[in-house]
N, C-alpha and C positions, 0 to 999 in steps of 0.2 A: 949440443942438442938442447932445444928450447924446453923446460917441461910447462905442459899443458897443466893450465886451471882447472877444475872442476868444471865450469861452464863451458870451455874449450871441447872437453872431453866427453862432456854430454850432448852438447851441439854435433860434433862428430860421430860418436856413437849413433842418434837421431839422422841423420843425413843419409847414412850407411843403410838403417835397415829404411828406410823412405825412399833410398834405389834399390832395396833388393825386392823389398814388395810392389814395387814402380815394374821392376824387371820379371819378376813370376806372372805378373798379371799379365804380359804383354806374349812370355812364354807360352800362357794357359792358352790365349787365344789362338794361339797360330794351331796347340794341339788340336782345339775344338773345330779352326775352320780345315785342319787336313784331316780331322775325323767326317768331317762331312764332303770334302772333298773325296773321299776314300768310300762313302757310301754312296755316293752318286756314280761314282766308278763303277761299284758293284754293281747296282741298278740295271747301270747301262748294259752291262755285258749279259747279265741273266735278263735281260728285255723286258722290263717291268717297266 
């Protein structure tokens, strides 16, 4: 097994949370459009 540089290992480390925070964001959004999807539901049914 090859060991990783410093610079290797910090590029890596960087890469990692720049997809995890790439991926929550993308997460967040889908929560916020089925929360609205989910209040328009309601809407509809109590006829508002």
């Amino acid at each position: 097994m090859k060991d990783l540089s410093s610079d290797d290992l910090l590029r890596f480390c960087r890469t990692n949370v720049s997809t995890f925070f790439s991926l929550a964001a993308e997460a967040f959004e889908g929560v916020q459009q089925l929360a609205g999807l989910n209040r328009q539901a309601g809407s509809a049914i109590r006829g508002i």
